[in-house]
DRENDO-125570 format. One record per residue (C-alpha): residue number from 1; residue in three letters; x, y, z. Coordinates in Angstrom, 3 decimals. Layout:
# residues N
ZAMAR / seq / type / c1 / c2 / c3
ZAMAR / NUM / ALA / X / Y / Z $
...
This chain:
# residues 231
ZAMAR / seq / type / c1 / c2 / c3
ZAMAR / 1 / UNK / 79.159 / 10.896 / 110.619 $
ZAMAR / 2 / UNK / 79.958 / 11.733 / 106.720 $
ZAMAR / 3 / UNK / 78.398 / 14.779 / 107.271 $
ZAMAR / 4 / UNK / 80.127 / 15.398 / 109.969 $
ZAMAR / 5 / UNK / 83.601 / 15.090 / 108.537 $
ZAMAR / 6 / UNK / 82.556 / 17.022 / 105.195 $
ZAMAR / 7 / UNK / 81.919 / 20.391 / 107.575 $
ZAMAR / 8 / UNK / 85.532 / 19.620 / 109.701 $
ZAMAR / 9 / UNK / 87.011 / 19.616 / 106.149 $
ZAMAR / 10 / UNK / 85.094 / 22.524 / 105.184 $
ZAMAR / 11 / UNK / 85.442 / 24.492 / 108.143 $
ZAMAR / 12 / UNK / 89.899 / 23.581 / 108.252 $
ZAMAR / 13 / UNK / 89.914 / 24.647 / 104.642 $
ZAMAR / 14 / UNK / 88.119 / 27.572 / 105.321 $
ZAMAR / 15 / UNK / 91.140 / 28.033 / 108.176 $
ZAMAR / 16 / UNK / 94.006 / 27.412 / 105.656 $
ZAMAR / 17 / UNK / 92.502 / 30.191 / 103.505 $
ZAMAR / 18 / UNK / 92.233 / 32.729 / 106.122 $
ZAMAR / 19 / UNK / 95.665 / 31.894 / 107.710 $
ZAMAR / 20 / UNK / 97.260 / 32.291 / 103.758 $
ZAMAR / 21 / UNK / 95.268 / 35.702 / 103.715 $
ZAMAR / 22 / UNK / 96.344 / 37.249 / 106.480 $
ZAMAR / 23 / UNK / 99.931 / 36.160 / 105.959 $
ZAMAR / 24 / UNK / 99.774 / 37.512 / 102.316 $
ZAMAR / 25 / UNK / 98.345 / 40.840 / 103.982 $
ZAMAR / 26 / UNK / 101.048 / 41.052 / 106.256 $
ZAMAR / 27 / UNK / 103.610 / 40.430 / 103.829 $
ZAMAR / 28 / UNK / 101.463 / 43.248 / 101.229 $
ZAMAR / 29 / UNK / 102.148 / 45.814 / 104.447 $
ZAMAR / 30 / UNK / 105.201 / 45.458 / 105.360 $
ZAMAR / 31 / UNK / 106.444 / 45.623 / 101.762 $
ZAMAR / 32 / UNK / 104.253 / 48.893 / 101.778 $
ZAMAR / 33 / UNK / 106.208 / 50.115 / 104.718 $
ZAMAR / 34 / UNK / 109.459 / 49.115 / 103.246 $
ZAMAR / 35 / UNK / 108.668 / 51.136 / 99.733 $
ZAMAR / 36 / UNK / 107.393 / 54.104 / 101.924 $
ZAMAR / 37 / UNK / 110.282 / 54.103 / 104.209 $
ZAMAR / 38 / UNK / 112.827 / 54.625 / 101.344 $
ZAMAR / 39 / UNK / 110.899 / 56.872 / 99.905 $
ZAMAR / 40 / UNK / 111.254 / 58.908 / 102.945 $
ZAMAR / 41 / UNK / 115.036 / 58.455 / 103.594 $
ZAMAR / 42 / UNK / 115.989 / 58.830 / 99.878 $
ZAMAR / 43 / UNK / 116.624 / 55.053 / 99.457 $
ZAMAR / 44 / UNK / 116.566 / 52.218 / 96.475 $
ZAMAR / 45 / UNK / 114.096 / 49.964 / 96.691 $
ZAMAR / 46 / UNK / 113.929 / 46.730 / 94.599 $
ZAMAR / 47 / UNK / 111.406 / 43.853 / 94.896 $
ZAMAR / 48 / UNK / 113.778 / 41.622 / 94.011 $
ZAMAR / 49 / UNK / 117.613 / 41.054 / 93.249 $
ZAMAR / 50 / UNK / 119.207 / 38.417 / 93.305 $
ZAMAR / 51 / UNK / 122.779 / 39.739 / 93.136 $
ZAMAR / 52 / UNK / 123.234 / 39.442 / 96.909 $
ZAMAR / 53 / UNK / 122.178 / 35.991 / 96.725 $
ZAMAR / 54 / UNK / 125.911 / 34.897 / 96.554 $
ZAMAR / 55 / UNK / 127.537 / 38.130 / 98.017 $
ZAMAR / 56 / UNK / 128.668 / 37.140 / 101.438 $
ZAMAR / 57 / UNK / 130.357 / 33.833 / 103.177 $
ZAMAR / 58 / UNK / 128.439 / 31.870 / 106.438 $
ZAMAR / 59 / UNK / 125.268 / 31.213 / 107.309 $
ZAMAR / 60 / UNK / 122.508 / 31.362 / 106.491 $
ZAMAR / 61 / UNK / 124.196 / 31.601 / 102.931 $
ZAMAR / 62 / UNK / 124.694 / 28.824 / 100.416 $
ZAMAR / 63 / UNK / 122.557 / 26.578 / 102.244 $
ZAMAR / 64 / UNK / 119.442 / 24.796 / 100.502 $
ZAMAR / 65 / UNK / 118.232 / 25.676 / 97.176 $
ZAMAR / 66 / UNK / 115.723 / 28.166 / 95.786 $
ZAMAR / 67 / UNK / 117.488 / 30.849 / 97.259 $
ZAMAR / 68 / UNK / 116.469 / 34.371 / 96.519 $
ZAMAR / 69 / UNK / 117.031 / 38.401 / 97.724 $
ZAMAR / 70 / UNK / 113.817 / 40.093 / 97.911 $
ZAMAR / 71 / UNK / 112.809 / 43.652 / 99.504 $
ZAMAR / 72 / UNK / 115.819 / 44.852 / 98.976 $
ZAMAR / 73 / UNK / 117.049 / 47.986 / 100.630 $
ZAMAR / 74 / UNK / 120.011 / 50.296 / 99.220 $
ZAMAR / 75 / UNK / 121.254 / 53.973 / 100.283 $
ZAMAR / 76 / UNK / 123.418 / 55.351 / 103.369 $
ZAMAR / 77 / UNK / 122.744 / 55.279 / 106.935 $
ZAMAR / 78 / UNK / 125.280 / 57.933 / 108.806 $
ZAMAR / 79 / UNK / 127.584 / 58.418 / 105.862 $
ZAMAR / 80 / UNK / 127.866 / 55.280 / 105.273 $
ZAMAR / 81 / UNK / 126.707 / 52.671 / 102.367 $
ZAMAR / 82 / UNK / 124.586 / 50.176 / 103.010 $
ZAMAR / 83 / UNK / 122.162 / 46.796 / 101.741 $
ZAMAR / 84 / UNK / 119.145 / 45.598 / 103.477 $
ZAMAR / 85 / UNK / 117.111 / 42.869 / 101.942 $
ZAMAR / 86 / UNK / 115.071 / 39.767 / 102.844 $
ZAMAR / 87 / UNK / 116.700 / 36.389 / 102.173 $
ZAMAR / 88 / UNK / 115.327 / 33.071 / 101.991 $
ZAMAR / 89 / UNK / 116.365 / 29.370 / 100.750 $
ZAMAR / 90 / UNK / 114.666 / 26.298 / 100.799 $
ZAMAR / 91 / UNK / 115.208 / 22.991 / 101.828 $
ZAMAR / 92 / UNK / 112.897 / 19.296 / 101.148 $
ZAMAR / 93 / UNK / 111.931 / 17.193 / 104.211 $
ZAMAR / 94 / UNK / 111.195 / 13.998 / 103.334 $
ZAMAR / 95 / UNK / 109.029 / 11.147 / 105.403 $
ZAMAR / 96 / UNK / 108.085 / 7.761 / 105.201 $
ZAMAR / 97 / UNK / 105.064 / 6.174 / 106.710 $
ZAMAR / 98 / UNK / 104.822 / 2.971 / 107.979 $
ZAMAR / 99 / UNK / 103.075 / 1.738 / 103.976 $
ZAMAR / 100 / UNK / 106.997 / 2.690 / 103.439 $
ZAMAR / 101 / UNK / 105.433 / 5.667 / 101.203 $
ZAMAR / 102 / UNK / 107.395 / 8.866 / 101.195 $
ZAMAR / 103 / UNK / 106.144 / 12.003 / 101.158 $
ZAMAR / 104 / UNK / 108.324 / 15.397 / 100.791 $
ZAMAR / 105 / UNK / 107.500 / 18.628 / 101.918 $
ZAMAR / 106 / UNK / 109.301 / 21.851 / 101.099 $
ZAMAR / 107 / UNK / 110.453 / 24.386 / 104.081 $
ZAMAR / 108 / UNK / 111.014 / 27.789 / 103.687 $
ZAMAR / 109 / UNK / 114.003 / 29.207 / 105.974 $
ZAMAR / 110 / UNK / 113.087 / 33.100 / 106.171 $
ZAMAR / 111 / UNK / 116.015 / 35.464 / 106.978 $
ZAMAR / 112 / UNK / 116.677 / 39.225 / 106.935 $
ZAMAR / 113 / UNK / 120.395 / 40.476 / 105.933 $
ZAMAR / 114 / UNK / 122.091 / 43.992 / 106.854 $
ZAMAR / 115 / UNK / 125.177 / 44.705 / 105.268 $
ZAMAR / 116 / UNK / 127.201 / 48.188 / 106.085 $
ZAMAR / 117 / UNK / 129.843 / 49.506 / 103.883 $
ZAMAR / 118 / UNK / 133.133 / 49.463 / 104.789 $
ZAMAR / 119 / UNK / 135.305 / 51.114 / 102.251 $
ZAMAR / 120 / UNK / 138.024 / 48.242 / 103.026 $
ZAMAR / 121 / UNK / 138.232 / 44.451 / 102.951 $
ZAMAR / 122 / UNK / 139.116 / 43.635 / 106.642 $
ZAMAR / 123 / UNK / 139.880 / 40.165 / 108.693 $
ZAMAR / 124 / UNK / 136.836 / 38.182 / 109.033 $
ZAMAR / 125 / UNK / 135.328 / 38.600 / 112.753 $
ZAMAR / 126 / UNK / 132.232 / 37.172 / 114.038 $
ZAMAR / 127 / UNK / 130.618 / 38.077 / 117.691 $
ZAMAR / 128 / UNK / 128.079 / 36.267 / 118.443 $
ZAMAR / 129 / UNK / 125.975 / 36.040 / 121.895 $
ZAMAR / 130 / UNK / 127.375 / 33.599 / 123.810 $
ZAMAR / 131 / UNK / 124.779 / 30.098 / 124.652 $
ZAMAR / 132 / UNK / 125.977 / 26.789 / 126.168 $
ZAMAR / 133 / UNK / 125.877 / 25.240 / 122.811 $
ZAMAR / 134 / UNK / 128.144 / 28.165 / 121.187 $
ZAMAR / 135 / UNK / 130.847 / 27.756 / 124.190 $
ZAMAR / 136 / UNK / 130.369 / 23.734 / 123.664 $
ZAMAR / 137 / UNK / 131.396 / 24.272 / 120.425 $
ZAMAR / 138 / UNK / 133.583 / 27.220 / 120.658 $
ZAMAR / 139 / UNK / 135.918 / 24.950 / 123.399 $
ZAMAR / 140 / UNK / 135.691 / 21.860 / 121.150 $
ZAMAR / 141 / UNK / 135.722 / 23.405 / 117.161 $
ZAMAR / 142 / UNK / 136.502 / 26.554 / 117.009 $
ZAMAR / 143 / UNK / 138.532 / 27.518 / 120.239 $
ZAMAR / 144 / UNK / 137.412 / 31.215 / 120.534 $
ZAMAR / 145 / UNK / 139.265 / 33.821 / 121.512 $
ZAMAR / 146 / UNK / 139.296 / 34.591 / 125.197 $
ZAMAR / 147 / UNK / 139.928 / 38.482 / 126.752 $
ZAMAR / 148 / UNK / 140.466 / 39.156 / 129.879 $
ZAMAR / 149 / UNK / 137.189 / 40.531 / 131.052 $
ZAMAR / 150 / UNK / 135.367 / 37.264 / 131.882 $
ZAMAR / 151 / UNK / 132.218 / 38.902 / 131.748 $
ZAMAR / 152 / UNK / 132.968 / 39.254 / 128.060 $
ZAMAR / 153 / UNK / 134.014 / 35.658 / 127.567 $
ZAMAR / 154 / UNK / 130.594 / 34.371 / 129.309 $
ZAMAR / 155 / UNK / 128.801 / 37.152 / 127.212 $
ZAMAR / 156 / UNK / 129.692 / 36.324 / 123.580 $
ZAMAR / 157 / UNK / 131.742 / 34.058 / 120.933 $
ZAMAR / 158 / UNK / 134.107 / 35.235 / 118.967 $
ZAMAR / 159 / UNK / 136.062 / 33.595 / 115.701 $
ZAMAR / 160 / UNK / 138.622 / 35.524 / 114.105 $
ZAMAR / 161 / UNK / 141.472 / 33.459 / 112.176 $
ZAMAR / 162 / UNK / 143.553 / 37.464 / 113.147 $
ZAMAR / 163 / UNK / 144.477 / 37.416 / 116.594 $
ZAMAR / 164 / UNK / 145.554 / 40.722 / 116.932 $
ZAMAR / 165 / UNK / 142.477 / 42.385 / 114.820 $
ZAMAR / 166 / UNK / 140.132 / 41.403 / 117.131 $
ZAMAR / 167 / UNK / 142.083 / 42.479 / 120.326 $
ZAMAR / 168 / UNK / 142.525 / 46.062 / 117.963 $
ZAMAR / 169 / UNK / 138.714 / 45.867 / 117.352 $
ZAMAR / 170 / UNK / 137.407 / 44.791 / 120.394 $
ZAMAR / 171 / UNK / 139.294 / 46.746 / 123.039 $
ZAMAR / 172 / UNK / 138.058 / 47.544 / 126.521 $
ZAMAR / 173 / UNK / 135.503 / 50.523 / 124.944 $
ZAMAR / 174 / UNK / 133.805 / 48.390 / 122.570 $
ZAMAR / 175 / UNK / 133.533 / 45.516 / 124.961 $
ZAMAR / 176 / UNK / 131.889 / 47.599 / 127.544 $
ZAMAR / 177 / UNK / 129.335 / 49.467 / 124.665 $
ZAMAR / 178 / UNK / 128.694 / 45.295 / 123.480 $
ZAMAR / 179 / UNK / 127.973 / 44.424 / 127.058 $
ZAMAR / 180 / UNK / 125.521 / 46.965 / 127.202 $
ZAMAR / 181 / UNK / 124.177 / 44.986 / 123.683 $
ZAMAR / 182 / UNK / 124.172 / 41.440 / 124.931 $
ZAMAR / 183 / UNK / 121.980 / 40.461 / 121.922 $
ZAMAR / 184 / UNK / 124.551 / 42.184 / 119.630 $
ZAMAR / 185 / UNK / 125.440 / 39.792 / 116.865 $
ZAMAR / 186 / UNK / 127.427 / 40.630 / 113.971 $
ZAMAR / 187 / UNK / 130.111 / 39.816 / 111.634 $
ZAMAR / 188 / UNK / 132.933 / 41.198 / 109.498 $
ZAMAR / 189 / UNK / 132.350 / 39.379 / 105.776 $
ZAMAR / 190 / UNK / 135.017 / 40.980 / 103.098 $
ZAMAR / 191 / UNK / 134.218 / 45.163 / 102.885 $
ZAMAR / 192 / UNK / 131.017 / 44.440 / 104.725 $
ZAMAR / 193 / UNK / 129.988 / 44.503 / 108.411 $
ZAMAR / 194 / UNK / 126.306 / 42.054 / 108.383 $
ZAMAR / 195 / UNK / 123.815 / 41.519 / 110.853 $
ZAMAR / 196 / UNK / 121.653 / 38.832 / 109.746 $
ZAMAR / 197 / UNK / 117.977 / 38.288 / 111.919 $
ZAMAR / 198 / UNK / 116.122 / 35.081 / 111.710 $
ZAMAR / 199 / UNK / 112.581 / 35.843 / 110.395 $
ZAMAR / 200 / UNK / 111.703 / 38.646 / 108.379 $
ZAMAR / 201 / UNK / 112.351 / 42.342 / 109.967 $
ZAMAR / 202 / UNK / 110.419 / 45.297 / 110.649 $
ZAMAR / 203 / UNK / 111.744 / 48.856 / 109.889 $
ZAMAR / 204 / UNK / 111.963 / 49.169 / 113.512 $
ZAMAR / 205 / UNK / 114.260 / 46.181 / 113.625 $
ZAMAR / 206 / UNK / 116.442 / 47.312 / 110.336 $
ZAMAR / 207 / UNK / 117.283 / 50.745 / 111.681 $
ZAMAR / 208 / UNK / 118.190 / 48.829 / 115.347 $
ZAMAR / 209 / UNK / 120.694 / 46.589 / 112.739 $
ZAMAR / 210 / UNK / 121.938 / 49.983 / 111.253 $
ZAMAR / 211 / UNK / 122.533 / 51.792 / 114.454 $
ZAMAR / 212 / UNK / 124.310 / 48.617 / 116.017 $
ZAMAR / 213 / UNK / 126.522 / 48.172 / 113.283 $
ZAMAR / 214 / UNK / 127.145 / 51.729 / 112.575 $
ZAMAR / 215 / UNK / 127.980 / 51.985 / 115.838 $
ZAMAR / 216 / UNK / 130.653 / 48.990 / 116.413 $
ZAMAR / 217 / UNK / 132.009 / 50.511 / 113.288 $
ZAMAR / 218 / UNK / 132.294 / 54.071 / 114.943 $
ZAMAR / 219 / UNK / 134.253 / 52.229 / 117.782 $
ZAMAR / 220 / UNK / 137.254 / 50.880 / 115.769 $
ZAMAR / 221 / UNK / 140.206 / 52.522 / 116.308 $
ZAMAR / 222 / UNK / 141.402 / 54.461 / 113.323 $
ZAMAR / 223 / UNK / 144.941 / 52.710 / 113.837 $
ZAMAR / 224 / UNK / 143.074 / 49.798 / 112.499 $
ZAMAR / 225 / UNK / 141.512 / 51.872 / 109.564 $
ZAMAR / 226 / UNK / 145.146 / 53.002 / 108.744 $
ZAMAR / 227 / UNK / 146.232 / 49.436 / 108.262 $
ZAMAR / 228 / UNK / 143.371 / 48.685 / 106.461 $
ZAMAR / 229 / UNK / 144.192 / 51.672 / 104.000 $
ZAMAR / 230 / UNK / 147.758 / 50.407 / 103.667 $
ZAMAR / 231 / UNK / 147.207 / 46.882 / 102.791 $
C-alpha cells in the first residue's frame, strides 16, 4: 500500500510538471508570435508596461491586486493608433476545513485588452451581447437604452449616460453591420474605443479586435466627429 501511494505521488507530480511545461511553452510561442508579428507590421513590442495598468475605467480594471500589462502591442492599424497588451490581476480565495484551518490560494484572472485611438475624448458607450443575466440587470440597474429594432434590443446591452450619442452612433447602418457581429462587444473609455477578451488572445483574435473596432469606428457619422472636434 505505501508503495503504492509513493508511485500515485510520483506519477501526479510528474503530471504537474508536464502540465507547467507545456503551459510555459505555450506562453514562450505565442510571445514568439507576438514579437514576430510586430516585427512584420512595423509595431512596438514591450514585454512588459505597466502604464496601461491604470489607463482605462470598467472591468476587468481595478479589480484584485497584482495587476500587471504584459505583451504589449503599440503601432497603427488602418491609420489609426492603437494598444494591445495582455492584462492580468489577482485575487486570494480563502477556505476553511472542517479542523477550522484556513488555507488561501491565489487566482490568476487572465485578460487581453485592445484599445483604438480616437483622436477625441467621446461619451462613454458600452455594447455588449445581450444574455438573460445582462437584460436582468439592464431592466433592474442600469435601464439600457432601447431602439426601435427589437432585434437589436434582444441582440445586445447598451449603457450610455448620452442619450442622443448613442442614437448618433448607433443608427440603423451600424445596427445592421453589429447584427451581423452578434459577439461584437466593445466600449467607448475616454479617447479610446476597447475590446477586452477573457483569456489570453491569439494574433488571429487581436487583428479580429482591430478590424471590429476599426470598423464601428468607420461607421460613426462624421456629424458626431464634428461635435467631438468642437467640444
Amino acid at each position: 500500500m505505501g508503495n503504492g501511494i509513493v508511485v500515485l505521488v510520483v506519477v501526479g507530480l510528474a503530471l504537474m510538471g508536464t502540465v507547467t511545461y507545456l503551459s510555459w511553452l505555450s506562453a514562450k510561442r505565442r510571445r514568439e508570435a507576438l514579437q514576430a508579428v510586430a516585427a512584420q507590421r512595423g509595431w512596438r513590442y514591450a514585454a512588459r508596461d505597466d502604464a496601461w495598468v491604470d489607463a482605462f475605467d470598467g472591468e476587468p480594471f481595478g479589480t484584485g491586486h497584482s495587476r500587471r500589462a504584459t505583451n504589449v502591442l503599440r503601432g497603427e492599424y488602418d491609420g489609426r493608433g492603437f494598444v494591445a497588451f495582455d492584462y492580468v490581476y489577482s485575487t486570494t480565495e480563502s477556505s476553511t476545513d472542517a479542523q477550522g484551518r484556513t488555507t488561501s490560494r491565489e487566482q490568476s484572472h487572465p485578460f487581453t485588452v485592445i484599445a483604438v485611438d480616437t483622436g477625441f475624448v467621446l461619451p462613454s458607450l458600452h455594447v455588449t451581447p445581450e444574455t438573460f443575466f445582462a437584460r436582468t440587470v439592464g431592466r433592474l440597474v442600469i435601464r439600457d437604452i432601447q431602439f426601435e429594432s427589437e432585434e437589436f434590443n434582444r441582440a445586445f446591452t447598451l449603457q450610455c449616460p448620452d442619450r442622443k450619442f448613442a442614437f448618433d452612433v448607433l443608427h440603423p447602418r451600424m445596427m445592421e453591420f453589429l447584427l451581423a457581429h452578434r459577439d461584437a462587444a466593445f466600449r467607448f473609455d475616454r479617447g479610446h474605443v476597447l475590446a477586452v477578451r477573457e483569456g489570453r488572445a491569439s494574433v488571429a483574435q487581436i487583428d479580429d479586435s482591430l478590424a471590429l473596432v476599426d470598423a464601428v469606428l468607420d461607421r460613426i457619422p462624421e456629424f458626431v466627429w464634428r461635435d467631438a472636434r468642437g467640444a
